[in-house]
Backbone as a ProteinNet text record, in pm:
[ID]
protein_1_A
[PRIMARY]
XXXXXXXXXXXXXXXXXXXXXXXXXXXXXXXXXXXXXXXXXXXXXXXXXXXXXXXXXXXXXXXXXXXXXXXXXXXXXXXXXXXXXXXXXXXXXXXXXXXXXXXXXXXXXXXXXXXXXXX
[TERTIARY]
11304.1	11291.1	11152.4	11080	10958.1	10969.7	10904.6	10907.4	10840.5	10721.4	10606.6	10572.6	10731	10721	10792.6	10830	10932.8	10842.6	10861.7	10813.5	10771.4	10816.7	10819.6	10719.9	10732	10621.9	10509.4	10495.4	10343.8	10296.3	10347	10303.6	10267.9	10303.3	10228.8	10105.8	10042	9924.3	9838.3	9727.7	9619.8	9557	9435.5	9379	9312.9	9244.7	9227	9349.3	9419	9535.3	9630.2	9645.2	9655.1	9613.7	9478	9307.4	9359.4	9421	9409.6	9585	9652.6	9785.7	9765.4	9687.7	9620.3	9562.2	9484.9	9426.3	9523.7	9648.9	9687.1	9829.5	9839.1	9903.4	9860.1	9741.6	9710.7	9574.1	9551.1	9467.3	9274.1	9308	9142	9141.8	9024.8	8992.4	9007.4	8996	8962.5	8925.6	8811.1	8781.7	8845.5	8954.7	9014.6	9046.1	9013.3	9017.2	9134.2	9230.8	9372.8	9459.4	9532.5	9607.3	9728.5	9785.5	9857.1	9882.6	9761.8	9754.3	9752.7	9718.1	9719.2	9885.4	9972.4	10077.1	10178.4	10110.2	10195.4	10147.8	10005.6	10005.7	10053.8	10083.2	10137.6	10333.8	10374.2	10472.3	10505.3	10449.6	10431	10488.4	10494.5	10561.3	10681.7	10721.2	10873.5	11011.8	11102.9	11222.6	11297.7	11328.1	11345.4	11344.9	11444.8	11350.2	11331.8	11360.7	11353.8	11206.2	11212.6	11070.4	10944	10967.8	10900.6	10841.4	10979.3	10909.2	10897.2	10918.6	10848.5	10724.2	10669.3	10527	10491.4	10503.4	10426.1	10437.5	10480.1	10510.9	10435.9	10418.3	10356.5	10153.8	10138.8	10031.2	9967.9	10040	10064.5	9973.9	9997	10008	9800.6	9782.6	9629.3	9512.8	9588.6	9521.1	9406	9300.7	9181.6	9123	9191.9	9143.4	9222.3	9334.7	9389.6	9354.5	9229.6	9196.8	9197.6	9160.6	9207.6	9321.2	9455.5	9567.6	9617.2	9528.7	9549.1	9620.2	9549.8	9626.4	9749.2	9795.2	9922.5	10018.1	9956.4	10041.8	10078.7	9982.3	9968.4	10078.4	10067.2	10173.7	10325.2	10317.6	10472.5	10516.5	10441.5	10475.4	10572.8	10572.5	10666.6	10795.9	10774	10930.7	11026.8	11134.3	11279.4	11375.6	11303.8	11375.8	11337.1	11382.2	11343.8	11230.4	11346.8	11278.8	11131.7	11137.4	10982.9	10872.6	10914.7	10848.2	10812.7	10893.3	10873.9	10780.2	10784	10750.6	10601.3	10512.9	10439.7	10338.7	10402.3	10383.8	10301.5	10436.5	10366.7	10264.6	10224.3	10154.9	10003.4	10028.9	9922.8	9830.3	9920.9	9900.6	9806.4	9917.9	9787.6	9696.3	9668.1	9566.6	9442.4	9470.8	9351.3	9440.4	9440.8	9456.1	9403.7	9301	9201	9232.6	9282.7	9292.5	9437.3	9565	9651.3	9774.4	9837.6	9903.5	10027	10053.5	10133.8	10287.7	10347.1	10444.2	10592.7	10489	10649.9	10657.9	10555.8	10569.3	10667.3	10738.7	10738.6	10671.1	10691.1	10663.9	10592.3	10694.1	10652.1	10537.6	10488.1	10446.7	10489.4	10622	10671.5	10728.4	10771.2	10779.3	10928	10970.2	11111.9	11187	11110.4	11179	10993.2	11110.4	10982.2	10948.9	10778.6	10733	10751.8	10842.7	10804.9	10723.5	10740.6	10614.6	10568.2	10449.9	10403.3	10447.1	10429	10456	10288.6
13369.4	13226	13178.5	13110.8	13054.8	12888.1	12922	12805.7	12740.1	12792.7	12706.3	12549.3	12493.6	12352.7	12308.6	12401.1	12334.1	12230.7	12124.5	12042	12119	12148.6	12219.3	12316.9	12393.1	12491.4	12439.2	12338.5	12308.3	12252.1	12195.9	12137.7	12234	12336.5	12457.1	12514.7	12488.9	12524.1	12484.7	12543.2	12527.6	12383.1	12346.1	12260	12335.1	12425.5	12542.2	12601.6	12664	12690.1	12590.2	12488.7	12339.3	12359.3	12348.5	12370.2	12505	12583.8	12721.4	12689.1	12646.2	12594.1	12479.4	12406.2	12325	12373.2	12459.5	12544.6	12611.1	12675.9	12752.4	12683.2	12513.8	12460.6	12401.8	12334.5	12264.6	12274.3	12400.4	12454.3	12411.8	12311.4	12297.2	12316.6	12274.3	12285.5	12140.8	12057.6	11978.3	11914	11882.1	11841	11768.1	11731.6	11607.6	11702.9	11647	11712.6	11639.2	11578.7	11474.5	11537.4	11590.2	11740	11673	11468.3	11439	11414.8	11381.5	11364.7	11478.8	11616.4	11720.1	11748.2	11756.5	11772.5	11683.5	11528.5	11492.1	11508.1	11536.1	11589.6	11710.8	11770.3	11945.1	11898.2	11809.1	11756.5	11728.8	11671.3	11663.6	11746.5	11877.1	11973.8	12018.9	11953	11959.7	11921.9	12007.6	11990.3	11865.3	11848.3	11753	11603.2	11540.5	11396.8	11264.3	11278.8	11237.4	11258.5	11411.6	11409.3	11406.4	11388.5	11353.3	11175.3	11120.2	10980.7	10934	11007	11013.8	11067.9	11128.8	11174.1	11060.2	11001.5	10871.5	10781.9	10752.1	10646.9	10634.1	10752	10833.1	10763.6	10850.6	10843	10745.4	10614.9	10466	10410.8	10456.5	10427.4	10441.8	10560.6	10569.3	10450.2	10351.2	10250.3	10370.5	10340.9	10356.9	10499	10527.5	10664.1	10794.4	10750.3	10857.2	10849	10784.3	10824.8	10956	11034.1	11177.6	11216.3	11122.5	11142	11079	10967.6	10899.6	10991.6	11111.7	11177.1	11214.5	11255.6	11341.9	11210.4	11096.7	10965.7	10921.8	10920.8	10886.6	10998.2	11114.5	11235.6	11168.1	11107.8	11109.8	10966.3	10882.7	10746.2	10830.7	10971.3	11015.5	11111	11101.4	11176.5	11155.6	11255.3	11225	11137.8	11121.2	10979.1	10893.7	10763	10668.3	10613.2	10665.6	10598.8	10644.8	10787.3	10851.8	10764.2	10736	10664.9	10532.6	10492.8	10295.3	10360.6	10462.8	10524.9	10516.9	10590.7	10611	10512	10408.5	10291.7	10216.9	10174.3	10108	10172.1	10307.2	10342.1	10370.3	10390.7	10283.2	10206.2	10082.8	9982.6	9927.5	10019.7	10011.7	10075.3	10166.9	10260.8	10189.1	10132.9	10057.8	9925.6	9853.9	9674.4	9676.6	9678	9647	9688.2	9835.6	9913.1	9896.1	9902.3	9892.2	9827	9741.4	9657.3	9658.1	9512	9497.7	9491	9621.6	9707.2	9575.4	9498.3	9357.3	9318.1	9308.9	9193.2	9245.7	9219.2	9250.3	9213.8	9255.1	9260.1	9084.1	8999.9	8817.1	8821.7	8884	8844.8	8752.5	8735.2	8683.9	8821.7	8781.9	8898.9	8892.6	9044.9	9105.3	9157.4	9250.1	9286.5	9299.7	9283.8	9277.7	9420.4	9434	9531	9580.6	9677.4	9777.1	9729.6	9727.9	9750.9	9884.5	9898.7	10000.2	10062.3	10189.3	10177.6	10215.9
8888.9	8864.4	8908.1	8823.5	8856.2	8961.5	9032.6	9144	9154.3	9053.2	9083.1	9059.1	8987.8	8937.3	9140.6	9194.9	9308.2	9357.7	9440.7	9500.2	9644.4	9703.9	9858.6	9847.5	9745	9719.5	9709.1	9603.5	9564.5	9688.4	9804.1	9883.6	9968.2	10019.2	10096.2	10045.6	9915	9880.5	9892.6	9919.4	9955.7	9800.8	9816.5	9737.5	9599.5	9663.1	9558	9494.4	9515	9487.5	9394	9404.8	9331.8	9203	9242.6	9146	8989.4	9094	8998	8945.2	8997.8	8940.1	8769.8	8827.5	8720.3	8616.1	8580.1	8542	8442.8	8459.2	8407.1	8360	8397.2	8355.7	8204	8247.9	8180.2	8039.4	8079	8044.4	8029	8133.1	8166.8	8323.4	8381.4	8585.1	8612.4	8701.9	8732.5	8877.2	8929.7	9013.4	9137	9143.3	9212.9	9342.1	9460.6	9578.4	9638.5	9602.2	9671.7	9614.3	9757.4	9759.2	9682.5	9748	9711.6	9568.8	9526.5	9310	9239.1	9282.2	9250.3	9229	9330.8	9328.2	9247	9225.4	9165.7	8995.5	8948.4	8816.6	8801.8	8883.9	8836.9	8813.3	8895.9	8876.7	8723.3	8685.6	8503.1	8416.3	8497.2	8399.9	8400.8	8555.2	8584.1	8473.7	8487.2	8385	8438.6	8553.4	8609.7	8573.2	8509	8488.4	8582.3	8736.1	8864	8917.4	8876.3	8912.3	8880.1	8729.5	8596.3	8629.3	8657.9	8642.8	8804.9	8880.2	9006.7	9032.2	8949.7	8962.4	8855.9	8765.5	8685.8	8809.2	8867.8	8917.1	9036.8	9080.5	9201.2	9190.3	9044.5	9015	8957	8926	8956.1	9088.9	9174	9312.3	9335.4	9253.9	9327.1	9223.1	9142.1	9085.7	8993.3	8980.4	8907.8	8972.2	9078	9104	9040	8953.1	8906.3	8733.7	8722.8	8536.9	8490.6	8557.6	8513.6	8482	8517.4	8499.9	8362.2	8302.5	8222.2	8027.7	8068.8	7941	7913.1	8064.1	8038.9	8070.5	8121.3	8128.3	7965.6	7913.6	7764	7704.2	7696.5	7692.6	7690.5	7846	7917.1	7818.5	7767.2	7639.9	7541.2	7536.7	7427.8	7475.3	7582.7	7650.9	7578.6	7600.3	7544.4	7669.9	7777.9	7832.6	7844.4	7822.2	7808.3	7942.4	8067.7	8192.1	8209.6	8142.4	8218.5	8124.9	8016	7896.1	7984.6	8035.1	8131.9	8219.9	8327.5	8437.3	8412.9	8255.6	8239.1	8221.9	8124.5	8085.5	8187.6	8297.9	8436.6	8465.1	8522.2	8608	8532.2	8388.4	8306.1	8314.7	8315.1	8302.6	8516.6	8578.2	8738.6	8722.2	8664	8694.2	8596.7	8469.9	8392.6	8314.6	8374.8	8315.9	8211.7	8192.3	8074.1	7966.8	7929.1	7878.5	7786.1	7922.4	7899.1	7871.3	7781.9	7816.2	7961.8	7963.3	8073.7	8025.7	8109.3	8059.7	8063.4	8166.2	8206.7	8072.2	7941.6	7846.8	7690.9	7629.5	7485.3	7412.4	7268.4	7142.7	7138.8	7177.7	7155.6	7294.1	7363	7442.6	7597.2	7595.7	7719.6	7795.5	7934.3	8031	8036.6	8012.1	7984.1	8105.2	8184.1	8327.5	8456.1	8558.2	8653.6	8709.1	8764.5	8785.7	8859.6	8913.3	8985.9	9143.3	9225.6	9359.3	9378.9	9396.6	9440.9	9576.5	9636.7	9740	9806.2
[MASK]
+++++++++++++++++++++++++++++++++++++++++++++++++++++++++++++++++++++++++++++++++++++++++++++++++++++++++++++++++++++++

């Protein structure tokens, strides 16, 4: 059984190690030295859908420092669950305003459910 999606595991690795997890996930390198965003984009690939939209939600949290994350967020807009689809949406919409609409509003433009707090 491959473990390498486990949560417990990825957290005993080194940053490099992360680095080279990434790598062979995702099939590019990437720079980001935050052991904690590392872990929660490798999360991304989890079967899991708890921990699917716990890592969007996660990576929510680092605002404008997680644009590197912004693709596989864009990715998670097409899940087969709905929640990771909201999950992604929000953490979106923190990470670039500008960019992204605000996940509270519908189609008419008035606000449908409330956001989320960060933690």
């Amino acid at each position: 059984m491959d473990h390498s999606h486990d949560l417990a595991a990825l957290k005993r690795l080194s940053v490099s190690q992360l680095h080279a997890r990434h790598a062979e996930l995702f099939g590019e390198t990437t720079t980001a030295r935050h052991k904690t965003w590392l872990i929660r984009r490798l999360a991304w690939r989890h079967e899991d859908v708890d921990v699917r939209r716990g890592a969007a939600l996660g990576l929510g949290t680092f605002g404008a420092e997680a644009q590197d994350a912004i693709p596989a967020l864009q990715a998670a807009l097409h899940d087969r669950e709905s929640s990771v689809r909201k999950a992604a949406g929000i953490a979106l919409w923190y990470i670039d305003q500008s960019r992204f609409p605000d996940p509270r509003l519908g189609r008419n433009g008035k606000e449908t459910r409330q956001m989320p707090h960060r933690e």
